[in-house]
C-alpha positions as a Markdown table, in Angstrom:
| # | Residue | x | y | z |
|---|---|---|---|---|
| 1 | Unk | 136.0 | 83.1 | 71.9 |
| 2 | Unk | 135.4 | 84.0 | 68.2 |
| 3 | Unk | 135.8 | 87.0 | 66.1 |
| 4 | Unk | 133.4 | 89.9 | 67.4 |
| 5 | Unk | 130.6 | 90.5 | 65.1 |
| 6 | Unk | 129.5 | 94.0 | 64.7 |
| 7 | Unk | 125.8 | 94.4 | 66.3 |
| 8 | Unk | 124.0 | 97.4 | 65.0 |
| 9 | Unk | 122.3 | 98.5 | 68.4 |
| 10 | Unk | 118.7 | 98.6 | 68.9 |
| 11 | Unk | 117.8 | 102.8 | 68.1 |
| 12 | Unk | 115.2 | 105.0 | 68.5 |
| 13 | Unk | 114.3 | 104.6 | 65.4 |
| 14 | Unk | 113.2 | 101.4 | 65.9 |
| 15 | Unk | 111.7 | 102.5 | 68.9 |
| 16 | Unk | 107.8 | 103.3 | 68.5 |
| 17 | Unk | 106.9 | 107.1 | 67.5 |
| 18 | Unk | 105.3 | 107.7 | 71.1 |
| 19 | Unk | 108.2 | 106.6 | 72.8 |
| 20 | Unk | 111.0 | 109.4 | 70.9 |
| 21 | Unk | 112.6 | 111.6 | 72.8 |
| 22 | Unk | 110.6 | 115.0 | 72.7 |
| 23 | Unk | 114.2 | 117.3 | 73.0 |
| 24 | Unk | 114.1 | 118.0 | 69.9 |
| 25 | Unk | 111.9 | 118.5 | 66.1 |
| 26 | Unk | 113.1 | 115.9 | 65.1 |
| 27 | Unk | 112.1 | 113.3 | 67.8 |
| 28 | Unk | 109.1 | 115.6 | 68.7 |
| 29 | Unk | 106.1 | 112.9 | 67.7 |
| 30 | Unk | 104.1 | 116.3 | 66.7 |
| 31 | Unk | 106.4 | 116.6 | 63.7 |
| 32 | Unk | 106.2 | 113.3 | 62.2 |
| 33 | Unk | 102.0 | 113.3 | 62.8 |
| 34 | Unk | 101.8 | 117.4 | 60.9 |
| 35 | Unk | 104.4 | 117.2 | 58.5 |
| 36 | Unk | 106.3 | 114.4 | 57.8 |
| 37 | Unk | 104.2 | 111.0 | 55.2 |
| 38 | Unk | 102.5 | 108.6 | 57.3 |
| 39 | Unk | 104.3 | 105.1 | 58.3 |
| 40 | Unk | 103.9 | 102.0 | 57.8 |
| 41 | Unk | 103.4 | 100.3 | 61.6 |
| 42 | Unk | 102.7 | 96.7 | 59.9 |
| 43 | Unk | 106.3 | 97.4 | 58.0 |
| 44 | Unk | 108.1 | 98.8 | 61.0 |
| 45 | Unk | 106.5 | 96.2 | 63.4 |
| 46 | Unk | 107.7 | 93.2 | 61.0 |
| 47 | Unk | 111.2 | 95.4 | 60.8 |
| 48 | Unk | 111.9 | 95.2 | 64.5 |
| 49 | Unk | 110.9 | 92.2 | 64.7 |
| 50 | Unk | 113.7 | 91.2 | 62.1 |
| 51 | Unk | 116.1 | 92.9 | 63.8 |
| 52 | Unk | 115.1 | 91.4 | 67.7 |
| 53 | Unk | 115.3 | 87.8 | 66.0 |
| 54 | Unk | 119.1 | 88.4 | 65.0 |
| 55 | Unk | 119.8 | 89.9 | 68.4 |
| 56 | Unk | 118.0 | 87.0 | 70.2 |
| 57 | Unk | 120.6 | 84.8 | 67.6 |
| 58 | Unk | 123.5 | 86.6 | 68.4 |
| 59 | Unk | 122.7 | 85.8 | 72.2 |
| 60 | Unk | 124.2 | 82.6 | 71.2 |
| 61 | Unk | 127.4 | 84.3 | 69.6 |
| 62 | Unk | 130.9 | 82.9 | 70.6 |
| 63 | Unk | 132.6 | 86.3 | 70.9 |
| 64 | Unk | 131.3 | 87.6 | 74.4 |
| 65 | Unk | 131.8 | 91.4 | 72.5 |
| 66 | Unk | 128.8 | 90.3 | 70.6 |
| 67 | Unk | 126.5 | 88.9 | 73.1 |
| 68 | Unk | 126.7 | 91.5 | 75.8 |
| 69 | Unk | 126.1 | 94.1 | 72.6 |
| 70 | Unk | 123.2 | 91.7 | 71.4 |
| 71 | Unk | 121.6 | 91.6 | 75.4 |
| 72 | Unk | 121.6 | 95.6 | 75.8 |
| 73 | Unk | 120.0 | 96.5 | 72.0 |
| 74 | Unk | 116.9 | 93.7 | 73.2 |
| 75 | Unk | 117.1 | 95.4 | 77.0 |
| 76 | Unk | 116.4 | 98.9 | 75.0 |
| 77 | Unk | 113.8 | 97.4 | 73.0 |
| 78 | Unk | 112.0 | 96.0 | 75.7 |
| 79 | Unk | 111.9 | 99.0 | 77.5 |
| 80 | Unk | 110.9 | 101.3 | 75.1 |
| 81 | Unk | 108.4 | 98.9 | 73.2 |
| 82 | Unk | 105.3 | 96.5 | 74.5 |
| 83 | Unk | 106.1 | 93.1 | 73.0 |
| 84 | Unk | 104.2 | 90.4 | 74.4 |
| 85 | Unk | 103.2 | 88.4 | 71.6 |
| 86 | Unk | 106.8 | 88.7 | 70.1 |
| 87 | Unk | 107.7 | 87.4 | 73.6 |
| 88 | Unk | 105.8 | 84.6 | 74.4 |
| 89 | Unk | 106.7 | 82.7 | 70.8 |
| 90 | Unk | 109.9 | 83.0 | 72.0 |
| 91 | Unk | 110.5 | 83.0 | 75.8 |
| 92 | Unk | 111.7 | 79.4 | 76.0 |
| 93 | Unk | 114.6 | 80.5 | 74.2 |
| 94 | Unk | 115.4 | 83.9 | 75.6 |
| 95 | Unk | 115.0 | 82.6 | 79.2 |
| 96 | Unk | 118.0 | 80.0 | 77.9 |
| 97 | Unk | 120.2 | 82.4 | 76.5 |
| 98 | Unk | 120.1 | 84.6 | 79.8 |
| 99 | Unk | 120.8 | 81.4 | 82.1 |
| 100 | Unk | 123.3 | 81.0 | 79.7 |
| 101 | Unk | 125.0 | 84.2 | 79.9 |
| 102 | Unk | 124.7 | 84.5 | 83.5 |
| 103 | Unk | 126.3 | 80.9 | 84.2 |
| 104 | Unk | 129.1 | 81.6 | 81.9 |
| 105 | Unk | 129.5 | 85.2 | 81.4 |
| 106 | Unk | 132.1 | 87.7 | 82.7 |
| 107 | Unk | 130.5 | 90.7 | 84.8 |
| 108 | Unk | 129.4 | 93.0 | 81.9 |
| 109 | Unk | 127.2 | 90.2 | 80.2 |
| 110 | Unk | 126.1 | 88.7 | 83.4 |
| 111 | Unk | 124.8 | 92.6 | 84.3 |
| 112 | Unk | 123.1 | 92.5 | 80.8 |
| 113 | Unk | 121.5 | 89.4 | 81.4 |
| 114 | Unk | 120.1 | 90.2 | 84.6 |
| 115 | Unk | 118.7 | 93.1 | 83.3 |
| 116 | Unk | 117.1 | 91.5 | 80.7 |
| 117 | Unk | 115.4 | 88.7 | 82.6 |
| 118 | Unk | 113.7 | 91.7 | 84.6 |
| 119 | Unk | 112.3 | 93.4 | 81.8 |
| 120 | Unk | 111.3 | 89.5 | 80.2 |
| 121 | Unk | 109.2 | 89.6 | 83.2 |
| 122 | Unk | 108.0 | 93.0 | 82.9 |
| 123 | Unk | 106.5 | 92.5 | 79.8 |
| 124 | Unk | 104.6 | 89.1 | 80.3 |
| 125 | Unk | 103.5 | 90.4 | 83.7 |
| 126 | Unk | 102.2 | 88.1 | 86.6 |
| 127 | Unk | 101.4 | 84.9 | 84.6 |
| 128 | Unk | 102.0 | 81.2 | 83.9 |
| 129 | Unk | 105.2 | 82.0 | 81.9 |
| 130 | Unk | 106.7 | 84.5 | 84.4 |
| 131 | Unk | 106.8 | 81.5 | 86.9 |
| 132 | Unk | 108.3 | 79.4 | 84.6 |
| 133 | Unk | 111.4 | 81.6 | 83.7 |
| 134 | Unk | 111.4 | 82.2 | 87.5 |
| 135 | Unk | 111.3 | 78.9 | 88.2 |
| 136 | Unk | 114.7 | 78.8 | 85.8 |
| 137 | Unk | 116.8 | 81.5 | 86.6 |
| 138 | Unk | 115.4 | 82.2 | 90.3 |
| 139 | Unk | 118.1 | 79.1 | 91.6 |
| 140 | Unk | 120.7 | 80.9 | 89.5 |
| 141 | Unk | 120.6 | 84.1 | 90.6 |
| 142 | Unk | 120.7 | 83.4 | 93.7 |
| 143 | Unk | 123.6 | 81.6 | 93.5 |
| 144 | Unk | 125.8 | 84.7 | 91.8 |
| 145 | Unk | 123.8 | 86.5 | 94.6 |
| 146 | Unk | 125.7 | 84.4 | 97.4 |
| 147 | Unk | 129.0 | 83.7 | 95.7 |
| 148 | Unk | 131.6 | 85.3 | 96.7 |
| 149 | Unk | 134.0 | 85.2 | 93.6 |
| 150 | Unk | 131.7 | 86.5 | 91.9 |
| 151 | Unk | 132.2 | 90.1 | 90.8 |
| 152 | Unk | 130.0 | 92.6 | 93.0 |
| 153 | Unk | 128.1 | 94.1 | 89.8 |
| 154 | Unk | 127.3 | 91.0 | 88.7 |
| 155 | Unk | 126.1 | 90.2 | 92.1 |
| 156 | Unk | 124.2 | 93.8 | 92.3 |
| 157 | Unk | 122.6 | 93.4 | 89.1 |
| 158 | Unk | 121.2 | 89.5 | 89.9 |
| 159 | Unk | 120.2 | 90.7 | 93.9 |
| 160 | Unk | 118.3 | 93.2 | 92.0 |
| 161 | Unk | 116.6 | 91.1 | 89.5 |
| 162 | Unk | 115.9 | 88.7 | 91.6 |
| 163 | Unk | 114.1 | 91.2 | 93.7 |
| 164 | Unk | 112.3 | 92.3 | 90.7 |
| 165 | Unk | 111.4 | 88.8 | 89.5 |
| 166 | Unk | 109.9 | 88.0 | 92.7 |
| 167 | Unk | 107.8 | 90.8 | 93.2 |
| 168 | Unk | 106.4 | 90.4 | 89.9 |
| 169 | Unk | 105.6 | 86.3 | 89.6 |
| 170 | Unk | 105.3 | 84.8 | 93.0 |
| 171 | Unk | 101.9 | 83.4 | 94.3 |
| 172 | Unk | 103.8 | 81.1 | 96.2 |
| 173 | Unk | 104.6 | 82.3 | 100.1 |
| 174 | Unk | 107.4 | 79.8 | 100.4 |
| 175 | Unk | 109.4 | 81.1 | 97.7 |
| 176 | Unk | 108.7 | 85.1 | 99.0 |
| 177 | Unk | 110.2 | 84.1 | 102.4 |
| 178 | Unk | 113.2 | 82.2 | 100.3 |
| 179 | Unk | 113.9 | 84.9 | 98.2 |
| 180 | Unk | 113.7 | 87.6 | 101.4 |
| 181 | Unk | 116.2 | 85.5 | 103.3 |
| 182 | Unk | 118.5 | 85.0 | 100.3 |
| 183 | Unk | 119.2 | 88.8 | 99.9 |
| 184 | Unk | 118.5 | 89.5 | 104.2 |
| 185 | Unk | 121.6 | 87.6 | 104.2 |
| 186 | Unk | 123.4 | 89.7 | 102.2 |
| 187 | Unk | 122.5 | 93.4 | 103.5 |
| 188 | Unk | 122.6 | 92.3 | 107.1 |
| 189 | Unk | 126.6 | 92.2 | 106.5 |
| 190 | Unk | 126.8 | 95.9 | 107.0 |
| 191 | Unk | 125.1 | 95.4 | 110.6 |
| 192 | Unk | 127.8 | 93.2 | 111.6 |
| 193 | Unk | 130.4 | 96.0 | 110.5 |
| 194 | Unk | 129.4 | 98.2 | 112.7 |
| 195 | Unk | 130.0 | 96.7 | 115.8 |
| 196 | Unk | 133.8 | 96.5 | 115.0 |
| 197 | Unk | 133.6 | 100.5 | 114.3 |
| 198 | Unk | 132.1 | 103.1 | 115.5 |
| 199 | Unk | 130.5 | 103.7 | 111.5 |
| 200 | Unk | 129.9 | 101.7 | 109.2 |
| 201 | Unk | 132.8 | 102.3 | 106.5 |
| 202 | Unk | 132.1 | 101.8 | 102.5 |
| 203 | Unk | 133.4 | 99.1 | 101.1 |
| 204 | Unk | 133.4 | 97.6 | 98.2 |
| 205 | Unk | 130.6 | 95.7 | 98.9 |
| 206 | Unk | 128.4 | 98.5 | 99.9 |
| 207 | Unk | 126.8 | 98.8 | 96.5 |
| 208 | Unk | 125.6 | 95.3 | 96.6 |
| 209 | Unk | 124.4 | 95.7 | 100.2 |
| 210 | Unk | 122.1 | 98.5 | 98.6 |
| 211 | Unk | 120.7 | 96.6 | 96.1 |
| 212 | Unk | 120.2 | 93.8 | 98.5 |
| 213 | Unk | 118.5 | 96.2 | 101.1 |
| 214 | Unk | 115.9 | 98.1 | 98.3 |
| 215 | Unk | 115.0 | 94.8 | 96.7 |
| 216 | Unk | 114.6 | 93.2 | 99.7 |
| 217 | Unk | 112.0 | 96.4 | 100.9 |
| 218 | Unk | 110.4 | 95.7 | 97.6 |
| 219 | Unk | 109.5 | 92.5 | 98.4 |
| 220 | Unk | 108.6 | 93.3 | 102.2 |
| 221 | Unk | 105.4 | 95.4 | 100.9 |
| 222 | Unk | 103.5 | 92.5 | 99.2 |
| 223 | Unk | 104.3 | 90.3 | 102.6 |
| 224 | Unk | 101.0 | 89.5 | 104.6 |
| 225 | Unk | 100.6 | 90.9 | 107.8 |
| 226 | Unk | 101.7 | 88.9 | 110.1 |
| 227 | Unk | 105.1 | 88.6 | 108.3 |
| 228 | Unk | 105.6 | 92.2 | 108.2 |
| 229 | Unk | 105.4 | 92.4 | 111.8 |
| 230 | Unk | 107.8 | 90.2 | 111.8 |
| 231 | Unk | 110.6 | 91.7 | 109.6 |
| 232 | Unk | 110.0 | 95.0 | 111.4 |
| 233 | Unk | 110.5 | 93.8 | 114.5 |
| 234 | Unk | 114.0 | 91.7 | 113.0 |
| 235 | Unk | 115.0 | 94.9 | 111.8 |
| 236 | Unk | 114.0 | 98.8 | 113.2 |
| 237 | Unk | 116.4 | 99.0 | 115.9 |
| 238 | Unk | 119.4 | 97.7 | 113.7 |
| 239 | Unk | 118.8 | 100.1 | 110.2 |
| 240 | Unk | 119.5 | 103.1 | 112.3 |
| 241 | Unk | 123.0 | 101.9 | 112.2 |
| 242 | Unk | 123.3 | 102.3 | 108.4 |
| 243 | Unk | 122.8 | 106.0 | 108.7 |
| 244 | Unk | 126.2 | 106.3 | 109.5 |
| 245 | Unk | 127.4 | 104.6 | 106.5 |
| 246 | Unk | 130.7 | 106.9 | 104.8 |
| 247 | Unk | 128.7 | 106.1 | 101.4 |
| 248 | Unk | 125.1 | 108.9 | 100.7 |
| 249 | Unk | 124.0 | 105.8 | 99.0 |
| 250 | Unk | 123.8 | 103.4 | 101.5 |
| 251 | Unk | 122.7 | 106.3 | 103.9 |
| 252 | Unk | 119.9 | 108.0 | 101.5 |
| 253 | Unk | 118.7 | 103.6 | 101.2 |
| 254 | Unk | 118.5 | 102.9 | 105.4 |
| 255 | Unk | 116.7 | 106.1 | 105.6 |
| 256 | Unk | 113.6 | 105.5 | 102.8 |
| 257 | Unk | 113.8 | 102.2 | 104.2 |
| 258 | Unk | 113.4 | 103.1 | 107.6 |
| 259 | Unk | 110.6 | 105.7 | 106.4 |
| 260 | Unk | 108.5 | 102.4 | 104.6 |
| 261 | Unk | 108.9 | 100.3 | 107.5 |
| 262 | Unk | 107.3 | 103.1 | 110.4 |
| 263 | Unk | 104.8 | 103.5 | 107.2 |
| 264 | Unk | 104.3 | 99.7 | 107.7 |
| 265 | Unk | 104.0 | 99.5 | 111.4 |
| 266 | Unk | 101.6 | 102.4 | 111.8 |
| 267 | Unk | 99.6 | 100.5 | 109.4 |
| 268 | Unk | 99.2 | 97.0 | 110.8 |
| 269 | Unk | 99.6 | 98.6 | 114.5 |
| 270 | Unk | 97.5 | 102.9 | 114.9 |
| 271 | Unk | 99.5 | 102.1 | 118.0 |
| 272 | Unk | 102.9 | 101.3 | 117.1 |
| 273 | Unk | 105.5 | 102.8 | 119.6 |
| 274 | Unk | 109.0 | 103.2 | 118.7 |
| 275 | Unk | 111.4 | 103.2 | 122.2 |
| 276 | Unk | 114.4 | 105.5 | 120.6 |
| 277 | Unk | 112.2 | 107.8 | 118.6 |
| 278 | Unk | 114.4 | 110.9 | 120.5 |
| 279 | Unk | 117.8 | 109.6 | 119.4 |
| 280 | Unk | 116.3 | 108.9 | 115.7 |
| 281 | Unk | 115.1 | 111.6 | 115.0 |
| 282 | Unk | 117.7 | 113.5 | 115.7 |
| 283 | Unk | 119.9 | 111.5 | 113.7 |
| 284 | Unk | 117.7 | 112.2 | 111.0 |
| 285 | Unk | 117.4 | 115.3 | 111.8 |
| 286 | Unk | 121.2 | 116.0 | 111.6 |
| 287 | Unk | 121.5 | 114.2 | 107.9 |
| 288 | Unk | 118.8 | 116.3 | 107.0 |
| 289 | Unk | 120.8 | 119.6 | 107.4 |
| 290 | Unk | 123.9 | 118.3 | 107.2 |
| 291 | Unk | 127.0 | 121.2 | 106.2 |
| 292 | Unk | 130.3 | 118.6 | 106.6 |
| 293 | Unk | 132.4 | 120.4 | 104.5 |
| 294 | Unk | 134.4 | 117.0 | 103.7 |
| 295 | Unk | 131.3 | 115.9 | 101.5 |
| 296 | Unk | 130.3 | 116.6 | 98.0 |
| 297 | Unk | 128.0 | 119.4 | 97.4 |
| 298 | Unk | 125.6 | 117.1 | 94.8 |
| 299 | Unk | 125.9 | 114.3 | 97.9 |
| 300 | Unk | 124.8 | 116.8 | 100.6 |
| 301 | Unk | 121.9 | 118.2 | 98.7 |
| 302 | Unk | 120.5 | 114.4 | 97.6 |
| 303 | Unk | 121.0 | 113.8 | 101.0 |
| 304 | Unk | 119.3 | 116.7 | 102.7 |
| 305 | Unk | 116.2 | 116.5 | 100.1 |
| 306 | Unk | 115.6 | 112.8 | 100.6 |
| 307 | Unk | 115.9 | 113.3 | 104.9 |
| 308 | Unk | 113.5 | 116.2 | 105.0 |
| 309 | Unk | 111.0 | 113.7 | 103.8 |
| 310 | Unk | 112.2 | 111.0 | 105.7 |
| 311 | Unk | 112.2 | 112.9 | 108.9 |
| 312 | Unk | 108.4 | 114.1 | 108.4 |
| 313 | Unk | 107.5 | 110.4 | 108.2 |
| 314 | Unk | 109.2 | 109.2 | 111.2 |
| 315 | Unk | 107.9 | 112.5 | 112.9 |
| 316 | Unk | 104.3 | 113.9 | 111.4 |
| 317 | Unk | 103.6 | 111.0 | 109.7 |
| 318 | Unk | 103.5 | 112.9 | 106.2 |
| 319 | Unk | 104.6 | 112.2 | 103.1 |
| 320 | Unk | 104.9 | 114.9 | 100.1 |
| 321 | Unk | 103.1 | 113.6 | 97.0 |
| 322 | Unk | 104.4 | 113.7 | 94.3 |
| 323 | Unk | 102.7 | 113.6 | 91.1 |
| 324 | Unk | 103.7 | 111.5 | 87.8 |
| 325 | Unk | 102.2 | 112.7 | 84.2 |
| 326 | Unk | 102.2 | 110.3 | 81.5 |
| 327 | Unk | 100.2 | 111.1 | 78.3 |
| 328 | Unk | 97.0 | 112.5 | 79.2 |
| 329 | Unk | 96.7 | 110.7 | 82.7 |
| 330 | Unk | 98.3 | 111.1 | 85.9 |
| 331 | Unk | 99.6 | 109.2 | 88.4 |
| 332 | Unk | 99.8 | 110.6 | 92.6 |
| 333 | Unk | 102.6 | 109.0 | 94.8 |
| 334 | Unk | 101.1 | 109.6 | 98.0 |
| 335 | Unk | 102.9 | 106.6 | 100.6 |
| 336 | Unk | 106.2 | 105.7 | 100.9 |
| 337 | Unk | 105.2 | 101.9 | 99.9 |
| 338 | Unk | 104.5 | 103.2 | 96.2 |
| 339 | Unk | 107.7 | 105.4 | 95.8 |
| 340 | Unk | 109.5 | 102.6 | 96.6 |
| 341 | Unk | 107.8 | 100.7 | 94.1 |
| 342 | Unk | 107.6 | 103.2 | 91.2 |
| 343 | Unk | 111.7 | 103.8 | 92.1 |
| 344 | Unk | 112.1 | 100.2 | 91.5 |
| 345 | Unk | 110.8 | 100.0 | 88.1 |
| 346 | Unk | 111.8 | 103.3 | 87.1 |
| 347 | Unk | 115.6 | 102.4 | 87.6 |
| 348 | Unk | 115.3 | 99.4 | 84.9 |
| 349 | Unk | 112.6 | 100.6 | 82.7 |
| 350 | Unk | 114.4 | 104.6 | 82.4 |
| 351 | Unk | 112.8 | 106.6 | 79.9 |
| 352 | Unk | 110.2 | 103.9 | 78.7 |
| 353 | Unk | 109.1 | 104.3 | 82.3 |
| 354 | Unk | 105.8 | 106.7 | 81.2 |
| 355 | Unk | 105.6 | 104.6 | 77.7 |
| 356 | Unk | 104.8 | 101.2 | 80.5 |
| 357 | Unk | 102.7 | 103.0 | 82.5 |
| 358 | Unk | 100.5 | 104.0 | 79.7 |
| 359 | Unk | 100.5 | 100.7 | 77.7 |
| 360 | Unk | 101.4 | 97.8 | 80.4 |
| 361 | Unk | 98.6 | 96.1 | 81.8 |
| 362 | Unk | 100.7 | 94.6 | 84.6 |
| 363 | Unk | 102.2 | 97.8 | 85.3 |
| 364 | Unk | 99.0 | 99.4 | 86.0 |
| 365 | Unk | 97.5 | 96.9 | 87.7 |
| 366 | Unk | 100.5 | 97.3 | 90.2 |
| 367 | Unk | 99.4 | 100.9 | 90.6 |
| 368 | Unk | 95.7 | 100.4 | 90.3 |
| 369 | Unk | 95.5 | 102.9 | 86.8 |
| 370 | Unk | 93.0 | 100.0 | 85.4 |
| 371 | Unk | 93.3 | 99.0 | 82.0 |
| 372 | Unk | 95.0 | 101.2 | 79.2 |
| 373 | Unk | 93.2 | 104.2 | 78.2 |
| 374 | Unk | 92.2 | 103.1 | 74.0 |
| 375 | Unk | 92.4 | 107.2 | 72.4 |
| 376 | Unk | 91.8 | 107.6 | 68.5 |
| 377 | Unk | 93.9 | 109.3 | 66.3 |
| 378 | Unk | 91.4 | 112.3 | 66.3 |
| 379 | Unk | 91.3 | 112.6 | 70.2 |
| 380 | Unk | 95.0 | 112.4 | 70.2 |
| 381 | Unk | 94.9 | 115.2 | 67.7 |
| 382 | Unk | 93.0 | 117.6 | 69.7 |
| 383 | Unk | 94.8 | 117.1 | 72.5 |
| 384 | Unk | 98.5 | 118.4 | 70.7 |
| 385 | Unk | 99.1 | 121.9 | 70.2 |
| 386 | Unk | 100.1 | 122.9 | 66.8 |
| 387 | Unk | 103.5 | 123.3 | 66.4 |
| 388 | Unk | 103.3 | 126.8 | 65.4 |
| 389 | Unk | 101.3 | 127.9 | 68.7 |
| 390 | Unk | 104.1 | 125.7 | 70.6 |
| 391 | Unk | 106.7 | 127.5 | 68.9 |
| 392 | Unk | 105.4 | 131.2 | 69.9 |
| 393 | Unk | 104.5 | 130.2 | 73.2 |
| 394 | Unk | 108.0 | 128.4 | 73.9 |
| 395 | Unk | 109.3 | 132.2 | 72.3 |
| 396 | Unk | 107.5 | 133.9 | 75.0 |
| 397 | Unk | 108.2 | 132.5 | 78.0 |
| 398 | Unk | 111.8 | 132.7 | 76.8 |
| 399 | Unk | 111.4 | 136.2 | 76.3 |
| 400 | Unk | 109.7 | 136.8 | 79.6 |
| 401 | Unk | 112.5 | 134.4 | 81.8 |
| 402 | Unk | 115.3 | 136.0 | 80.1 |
| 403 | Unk | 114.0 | 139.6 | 81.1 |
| 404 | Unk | 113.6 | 138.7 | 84.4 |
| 405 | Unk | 116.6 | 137.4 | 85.0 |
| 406 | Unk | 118.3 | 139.8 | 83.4 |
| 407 | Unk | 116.6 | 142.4 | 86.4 |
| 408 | Unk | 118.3 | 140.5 | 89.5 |
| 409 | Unk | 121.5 | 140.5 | 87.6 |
| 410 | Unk | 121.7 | 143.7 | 86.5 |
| 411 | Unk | 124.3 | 145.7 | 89.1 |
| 412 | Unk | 122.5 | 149.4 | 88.4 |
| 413 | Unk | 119.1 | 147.4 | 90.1 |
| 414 | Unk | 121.3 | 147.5 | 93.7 |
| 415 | Unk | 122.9 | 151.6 | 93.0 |
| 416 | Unk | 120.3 | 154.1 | 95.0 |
| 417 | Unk | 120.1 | 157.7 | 93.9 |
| 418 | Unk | 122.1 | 160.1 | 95.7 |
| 419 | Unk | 121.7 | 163.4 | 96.5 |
């Protein structure tokens, strides 16, 4: 390859004001609205879009340096920004430079690329376009999905997009099923492990078998019926096996999984019966309190806070909802179907996660939010607290936390009078 070129990385501060970090003043959006002069969006707008053009150029690069550096500064951007229009002038060629790079890339830049493609799709949503960049790189991924000399992030990061990809652009059945078998084939490896052993041992290819399983359980909730019956049946009785897996990963993925899928069957069937309920349960009963002193304390607790839930599924039926805040609206995960789905997009959108759920119309149509709430510059006003008040309140409940504290750790709280 060529000389590197040096790529100045997509920032924050090309990022829009409502997506900035709120750590700090300075990346508090409060501080630019009260005191700092107003910007220029039409200037900043035309700016980044400057800047996108020369990354989507140096996709192209012959130094490989330069093109995986290029890929992740327009992943941040379109995760942090909505950019349809920008998008759609130019999705011909992006969707050429990530076949491209995923053809003839080395792991890193074939990771990139696959990320990228996801959040391409992301932002143009379930339309005409989608389908034709799926149409591309669908055949592609699947073959770095299925190859094994291909390296295993590489084949990760493409099981996952192609997960993704699907979920988001296929009206056609045919290709669901496709997709489905493509990555069944992958994740049903670790069945076959365990009957060699008594547990399934972590491999090197356990990582891919997770990605394989979760975007195959993506895909499994926008299956009709009738299919899902089917898959449930294929698969109940073997998942179990997974929750022996050495790796929390692979066990913390069977066990949500197996959570959806009794979600699934209760649903389609009020009476579903599952033979070995006794011996699962107390499986995930065991995982859910489980003290092994050989395994890390951040593993165990993970592990015992995702099996709680997981047990109350298989057992009460009950799921703990959870409750997502994103500007001024909210969001309730109340099923185990839309964890799994908000999880998904979560994972490759990261902090522009509440920015897309606010501003995305396909993302919100997903979740049934409706379209995006349009609030003025006045109402957005009103609703932020001056940074004064923000500051004395923030002082106070320092104050008061730091007092109580101090209390439980005070040794003279624990010495009695004597007399």
């Amino acid at each position: 390859g060529g000389q590197p070129r040096t790529v100045q990385p997509f920032s924050d501060e090309d990022a829009s004001i409502e997506t900035m970090s709120h750590c700090s003043g300075f990346s508090d959006p409060a501080s630019f609205t009260e005191d700092g002069p107003e910007v220029d969006e039409e200037a900043t707008q035309e700016d980044l879009e400057y800047k996108l053009k020369g990354f989507i150029d140096l996709t192209l690069d012959k130094s490989a340096k330069t093109r995986q550096a290029a890929l992740e500064s327009l992943k941040n951007a379109f995760s942090s920004k909505i950019l349809y229009e920008f998008i759609m002038e130019r999705r011909m060629t992006l969707t050429d430079s990530i076949e491209r790079c995923i053809k003839k890339g080395k792991s890193d830049e074939q990771c990139a690329a696959a990320g990228l493609a996801c959040l391409l799709c992301v932002q143009l949503g379930s339309g005409i376009e989608s389908e034709e960049i799926f149409k591309t790189l669908g055949p592609v991924l699947k073959k770095i999905v299925c190859d094994g000399a291909a390296s295993i992030q590489a084949r990760q990061s493409c099981a996952t997009c192609l997960g993704i990809c699907c979920f988001i652009v296929t009206d056609d059945i045919t290709e669901l099923y496709s997709t489905m078998e493509c990555l069944e084939n992958i994740f049903t490896k670790a069945y076959q492990r365990d009957r060699d052993t008594n547990g399934v041992s972590s491999t090197h290819n356990t990582v891919l078998y997770i990605s394989a399983l979760l975007a195959w359980t993506l895909l499994l909730t926008i299956c009709p019926m009738n299919e899902v019956k089917k898959k449930i049946e294929m698969h109940l009785y073997k998942l179990p096996s997974l929750l022996s897996c050495d790796d929390v990963n692979m066990r913390i993925a069977a066990g949500e999984t197996l959570a959806l899928l009794f979600e699934l069957a209760r649903e389609t069937d009020a009476d579903f019966f599952y033979e070995d309920m006794e011996l699962l349960t107390e499986k995930l009963r065991a995982l859910a309190t489980d003290g092994n002193k050989h395994r890390a304390k951040v593993d165990k607790r993970k592990q015992r806070s995702v099996f709680r839930d997981v047990l109350r599924a298989v057992e009460e039926r009950d799921f703990p909802t959870e409750t997502v805040k994103f500007g001024p609206e909210r969001m309730y995960i109340d099923c185990w179907v839309k964890k799994q789905t908000y999880d998904t997009f979560k994972e490759i959108l990261g902090s522009g996660m509440q920015y897309h759920l606010q501003s995305n119309e396909f993302l919100r149509s997903v979740f049934e939010l409706g379209p995006p709430v349009m609030l003025d510059a006045a109402t957005l006003k009103t609703m932020k607290i001056p940074r004064f008040e923000r500051h004395l309140y923030n002082s106070a409940a320092f104050k008061a936390r730091t007092k109580a504290r101090s209390k439980c750790r005070d040794k003279r709280a624990d010495v009695g009078e004597f007399f």
